[in-house]
C-alpha positions as CSV (number, residue, x, y, z in Angstrom):
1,X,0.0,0.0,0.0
2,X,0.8,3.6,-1.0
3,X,1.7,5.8,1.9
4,X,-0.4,8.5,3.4
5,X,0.2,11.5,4.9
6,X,-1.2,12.5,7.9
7,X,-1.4,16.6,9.0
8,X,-2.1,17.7,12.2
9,X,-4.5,20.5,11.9
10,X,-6.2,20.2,15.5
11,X,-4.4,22.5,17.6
12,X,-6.5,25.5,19.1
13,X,-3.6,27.8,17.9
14,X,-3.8,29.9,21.0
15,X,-0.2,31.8,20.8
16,X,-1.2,32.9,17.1
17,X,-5.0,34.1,18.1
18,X,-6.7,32.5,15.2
19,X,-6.5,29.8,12.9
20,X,-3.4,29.6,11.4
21,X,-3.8,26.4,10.1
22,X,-6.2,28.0,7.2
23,X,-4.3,31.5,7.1
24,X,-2.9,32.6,3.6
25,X,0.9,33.1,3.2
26,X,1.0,32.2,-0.5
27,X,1.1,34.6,-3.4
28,X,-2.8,33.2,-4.2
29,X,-3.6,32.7,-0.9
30,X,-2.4,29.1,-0.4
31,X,-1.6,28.5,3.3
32,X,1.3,26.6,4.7
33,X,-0.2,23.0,4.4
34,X,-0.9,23.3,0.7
35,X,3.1,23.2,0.0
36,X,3.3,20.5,2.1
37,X,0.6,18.6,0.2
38,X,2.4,19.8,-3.2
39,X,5.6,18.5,-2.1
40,X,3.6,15.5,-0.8
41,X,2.3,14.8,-4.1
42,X,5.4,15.2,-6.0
43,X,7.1,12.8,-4.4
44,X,4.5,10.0,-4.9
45,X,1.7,10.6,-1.6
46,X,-1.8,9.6,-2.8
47,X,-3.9,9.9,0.2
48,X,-3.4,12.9,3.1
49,X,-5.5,12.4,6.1
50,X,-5.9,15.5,8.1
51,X,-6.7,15.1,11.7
52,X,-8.9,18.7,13.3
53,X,-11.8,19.6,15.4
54,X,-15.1,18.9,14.2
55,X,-16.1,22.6,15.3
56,X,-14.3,23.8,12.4
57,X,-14.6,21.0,9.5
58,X,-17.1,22.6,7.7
59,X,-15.1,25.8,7.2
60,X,-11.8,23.3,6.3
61,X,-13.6,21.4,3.7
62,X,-14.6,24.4,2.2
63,X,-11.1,25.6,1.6
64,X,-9.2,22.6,0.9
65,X,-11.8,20.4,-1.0
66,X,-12.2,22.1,-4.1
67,X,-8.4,22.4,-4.9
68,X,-7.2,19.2,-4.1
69,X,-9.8,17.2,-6.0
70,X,-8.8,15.0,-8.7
71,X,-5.0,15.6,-7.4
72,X,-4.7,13.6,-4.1
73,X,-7.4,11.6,-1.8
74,X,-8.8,13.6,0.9
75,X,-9.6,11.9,4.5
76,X,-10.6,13.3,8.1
77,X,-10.3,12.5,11.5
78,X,-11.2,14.7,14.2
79,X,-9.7,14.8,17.7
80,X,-12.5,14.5,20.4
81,X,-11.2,14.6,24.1
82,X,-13.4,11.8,25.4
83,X,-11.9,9.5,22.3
84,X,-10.1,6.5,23.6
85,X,-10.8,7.8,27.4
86,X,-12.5,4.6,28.0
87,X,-14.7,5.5,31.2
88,X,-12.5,7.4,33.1
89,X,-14.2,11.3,33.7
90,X,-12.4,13.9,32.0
91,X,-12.3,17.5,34.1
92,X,-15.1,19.5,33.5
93,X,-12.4,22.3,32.7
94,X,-10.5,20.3,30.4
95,X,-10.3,22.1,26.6
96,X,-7.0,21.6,25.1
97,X,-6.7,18.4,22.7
98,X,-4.7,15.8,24.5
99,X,-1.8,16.1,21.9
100,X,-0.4,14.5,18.8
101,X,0.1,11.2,20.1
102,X,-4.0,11.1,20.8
103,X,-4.6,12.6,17.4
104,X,-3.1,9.9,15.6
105,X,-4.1,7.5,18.2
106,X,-7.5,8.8,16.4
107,X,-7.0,7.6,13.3
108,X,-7.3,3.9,14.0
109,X,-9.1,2.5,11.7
110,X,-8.9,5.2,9.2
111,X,-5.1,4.9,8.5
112,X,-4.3,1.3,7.9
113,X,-0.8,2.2,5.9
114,X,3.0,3.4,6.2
115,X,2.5,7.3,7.2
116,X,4.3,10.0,7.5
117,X,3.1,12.6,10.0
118,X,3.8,16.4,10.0
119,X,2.4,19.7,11.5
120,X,-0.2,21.9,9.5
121,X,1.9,25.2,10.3
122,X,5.6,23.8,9.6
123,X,7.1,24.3,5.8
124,X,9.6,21.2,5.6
125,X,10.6,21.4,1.9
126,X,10.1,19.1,-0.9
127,X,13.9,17.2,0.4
128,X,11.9,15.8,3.5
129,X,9.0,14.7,1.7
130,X,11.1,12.6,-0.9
131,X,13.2,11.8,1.8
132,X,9.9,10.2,3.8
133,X,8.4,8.8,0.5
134,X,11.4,6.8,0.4
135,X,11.7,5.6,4.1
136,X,8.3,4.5,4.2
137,X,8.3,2.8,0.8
138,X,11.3,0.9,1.4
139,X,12.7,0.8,4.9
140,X,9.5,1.7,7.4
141,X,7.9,-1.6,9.1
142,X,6.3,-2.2,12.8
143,X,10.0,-2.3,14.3
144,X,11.4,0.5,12.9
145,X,10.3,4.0,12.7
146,X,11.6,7.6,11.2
147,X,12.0,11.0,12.6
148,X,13.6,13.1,9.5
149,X,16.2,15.2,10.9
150,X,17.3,19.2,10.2
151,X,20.3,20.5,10.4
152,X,19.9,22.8,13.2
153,X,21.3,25.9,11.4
154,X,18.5,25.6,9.0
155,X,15.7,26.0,11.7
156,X,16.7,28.8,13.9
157,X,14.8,32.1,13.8
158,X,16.1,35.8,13.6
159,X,13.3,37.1,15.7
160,X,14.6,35.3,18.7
161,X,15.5,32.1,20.6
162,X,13.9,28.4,20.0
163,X,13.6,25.1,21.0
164,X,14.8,22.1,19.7
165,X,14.7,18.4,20.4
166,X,18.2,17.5,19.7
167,X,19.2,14.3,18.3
168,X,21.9,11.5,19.2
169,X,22.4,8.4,17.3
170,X,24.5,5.1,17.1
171,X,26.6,4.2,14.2
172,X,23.4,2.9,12.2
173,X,21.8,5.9,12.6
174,X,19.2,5.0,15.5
175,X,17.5,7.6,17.8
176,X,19.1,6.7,20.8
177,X,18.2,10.1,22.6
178,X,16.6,13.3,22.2
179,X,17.9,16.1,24.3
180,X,15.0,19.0,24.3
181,X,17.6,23.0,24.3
182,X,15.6,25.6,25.1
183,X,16.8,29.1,24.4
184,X,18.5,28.4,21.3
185,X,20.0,31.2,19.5
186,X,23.2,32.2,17.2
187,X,25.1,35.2,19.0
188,X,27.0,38.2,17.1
189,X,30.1,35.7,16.5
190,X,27.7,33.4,14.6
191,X,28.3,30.9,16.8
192,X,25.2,29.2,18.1
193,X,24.4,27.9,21.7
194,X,21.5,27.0,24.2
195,X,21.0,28.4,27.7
196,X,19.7,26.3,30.4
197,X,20.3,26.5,34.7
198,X,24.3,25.8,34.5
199,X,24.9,28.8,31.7
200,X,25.3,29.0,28.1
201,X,26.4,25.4,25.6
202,X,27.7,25.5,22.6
203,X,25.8,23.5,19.9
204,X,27.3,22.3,16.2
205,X,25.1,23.9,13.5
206,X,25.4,20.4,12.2
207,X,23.7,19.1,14.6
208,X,20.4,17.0,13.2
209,X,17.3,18.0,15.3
210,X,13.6,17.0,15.3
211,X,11.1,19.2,13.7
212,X,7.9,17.0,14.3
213,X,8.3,15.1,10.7
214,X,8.3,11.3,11.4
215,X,7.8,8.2,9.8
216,X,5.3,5.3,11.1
217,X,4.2,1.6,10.3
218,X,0.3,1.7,10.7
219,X,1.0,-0.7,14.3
220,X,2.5,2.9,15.9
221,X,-1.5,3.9,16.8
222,X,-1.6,0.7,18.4
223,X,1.4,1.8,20.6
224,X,-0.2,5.4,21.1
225,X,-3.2,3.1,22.2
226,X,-1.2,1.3,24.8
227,X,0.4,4.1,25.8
228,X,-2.4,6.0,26.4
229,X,-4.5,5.0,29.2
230,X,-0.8,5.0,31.5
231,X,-0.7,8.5,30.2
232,X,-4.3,9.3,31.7
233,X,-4.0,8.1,34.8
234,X,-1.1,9.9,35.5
235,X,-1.9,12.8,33.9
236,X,-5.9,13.7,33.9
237,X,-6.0,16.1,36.7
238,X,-3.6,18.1,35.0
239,X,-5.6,20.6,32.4
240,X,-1.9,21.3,30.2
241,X,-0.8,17.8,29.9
242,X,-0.4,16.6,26.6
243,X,0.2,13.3,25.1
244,X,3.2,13.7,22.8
245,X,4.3,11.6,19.4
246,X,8.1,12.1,20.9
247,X,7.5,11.0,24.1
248,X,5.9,7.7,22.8
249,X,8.4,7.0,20.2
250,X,11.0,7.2,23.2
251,X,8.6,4.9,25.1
252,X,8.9,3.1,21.9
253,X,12.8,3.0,22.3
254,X,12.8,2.3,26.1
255,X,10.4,-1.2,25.6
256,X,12.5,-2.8,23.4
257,X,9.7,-2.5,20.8
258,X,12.4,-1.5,17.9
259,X,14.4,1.0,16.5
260,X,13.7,4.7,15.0
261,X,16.0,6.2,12.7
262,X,17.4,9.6,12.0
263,X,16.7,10.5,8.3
264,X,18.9,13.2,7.4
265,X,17.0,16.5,5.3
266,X,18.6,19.0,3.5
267,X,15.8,21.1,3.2
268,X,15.0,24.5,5.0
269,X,12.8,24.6,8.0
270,X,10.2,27.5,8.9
271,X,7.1,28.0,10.2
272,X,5.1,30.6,12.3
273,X,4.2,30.3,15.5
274,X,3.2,34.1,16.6
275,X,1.2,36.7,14.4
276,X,5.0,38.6,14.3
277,X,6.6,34.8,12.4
278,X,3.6,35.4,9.4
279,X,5.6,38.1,7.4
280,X,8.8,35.9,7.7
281,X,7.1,32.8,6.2
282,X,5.2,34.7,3.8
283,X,8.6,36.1,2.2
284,X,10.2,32.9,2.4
285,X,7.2,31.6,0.4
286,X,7.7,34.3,-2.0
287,X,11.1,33.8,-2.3
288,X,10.5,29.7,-3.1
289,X,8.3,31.4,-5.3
290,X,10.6,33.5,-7.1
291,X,13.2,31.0,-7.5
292,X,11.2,28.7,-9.6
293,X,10.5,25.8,-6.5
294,X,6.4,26.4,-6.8
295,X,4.1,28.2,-9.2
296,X,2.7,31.5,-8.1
297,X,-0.6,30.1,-8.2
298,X,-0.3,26.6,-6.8
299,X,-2.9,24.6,-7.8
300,X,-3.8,26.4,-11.3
């Protein structure tokens, strides 16, 4: 079976104030997840499932069903806090989605495929999505699993400092730990470093770090499923918990349940986060734009 893509368009976007999943950064108003999708397509996707809120699915049809018809195979899933909860009673102030592990945990049932899973406000390039074509056509199975690495250099910011998850591997190129840097920033000397309690670290520019693009056997919602209810009991009293995709893949790791690898990319990271990021990725569009990578009008 082809694989599928899988976008996770679910988040309440609180930090931006609206939805910046459906926002237009594109000369012809495509948003971020359309270049995903092109890039998607390009390299031989057939099927992209995205995974939202039913409050807004109406309004995300509406945008996203007329252009991609004909050109890939459309699916949903949306993220309800009492799915997979079993009986257990959810706090009555409770709002925020339980996280990208329980969105894809979500799709059982609907994704029965190698996928590859991304966020709906990240650009990753047409490099990663080759890149995850390839791992998932040829490598991925239920012991061994993806994350597609960036060079760090390629995903800082110049409006400030970030975080990164990091990556160390073995000699085969296996996860064996992902260190999350906070406060990651180049300094006037262009050399770049993280803060934390004990001062300021250096930190190669090399370095490959995670950027939420990873590579799954369809037996991975399975292992969010398992993971889950542990998760809830420890967690459901605590309104921001969250129920991440690295956290189970480290799980993953930590069982013995098999190996994830480190896909190198050579593709440019951005993606916007505040309403300040919007005219940063919108130039960068332009710019991809300019140089020939994508069509001013995308799907024309």
């Amino acid at each position: 079976m082809k694989p599928t893509l899988v976008i996770l368009a679910a988040g309440m976007a609180s930090r931006y104030g609206s939805q910046k999943q459906t926002a237009s950064f594109g000369p012809s108003g495509e948003t971020i997840m359309d270049y995903s999708i092109y890039d998607a397509i390009s390299a031989g996707f057939e099927k992209v499932v995205f995974i939202i809120r039913e409050d807004f699915a109406e309004n995300f049809k509406a945008i996203f069903e007329p252009k991609l018809a004909g050109k890939i195979k459309t699916d949903y899933v949306y993220q309800h806090l009492n799915a997979f909860v079993g009986d257990r009673v959810i706090p009555a102030d409770r709002t925020k989605p339980w996280g990208t592990a329980h969105a894809v945990l979500c799709c059982k049932g609907k994704v029965n495929e190698p996928f590859a899973v991304i966020n709906a406000d990240d650009y990753y390039g047409a490099d990663a999505f080759i890149k995850a074509y390839d791992f998932l056509l040829n490598q991925c199975n239920e012991k061994t699993y993806c994350i597609i690495g960036y060079e760090l250099k390629k995903t800082l910011s110049d409006f400030g400092s970030v975080s990164r998850g990091v990556c160390e591997v073995d000699a085969d190129n296996n996860l064996t730990d992902i260190n999350e840097r906070t406060k990651i920033y180049r300094n006037d000397a262009g050399i770049i470093h993280y803060e934390d309690e004990s001062g300021l670290h250096e930190l190669n520019e090399n370095s490959l770090v995670s950027m939420n693009y990873l590579c799954f056997a369809p037996g991975f919602i399975d292992v969010c499923e398992k993971f889950f209810g542990d998760f809830l009991d420890n967690n459901m009293q605590n309104l921001k918990s969250e129920f991440f995709i690295p956290s189970v893949t480290g799980q993953f790791i930590k069982a013995g349940l098999g190996n994830v690898k480190v896909v190198p990319t050579s593709a440019q990271w951005f993606g916007v986060t505040y309403k300040e990021d919007a005219p940063h990725v919108q130039a960068s569009i332009n710019a991809l734009v300019d140089a020939g990578n994508y069509p001013k009008s995308l799907w024309d």
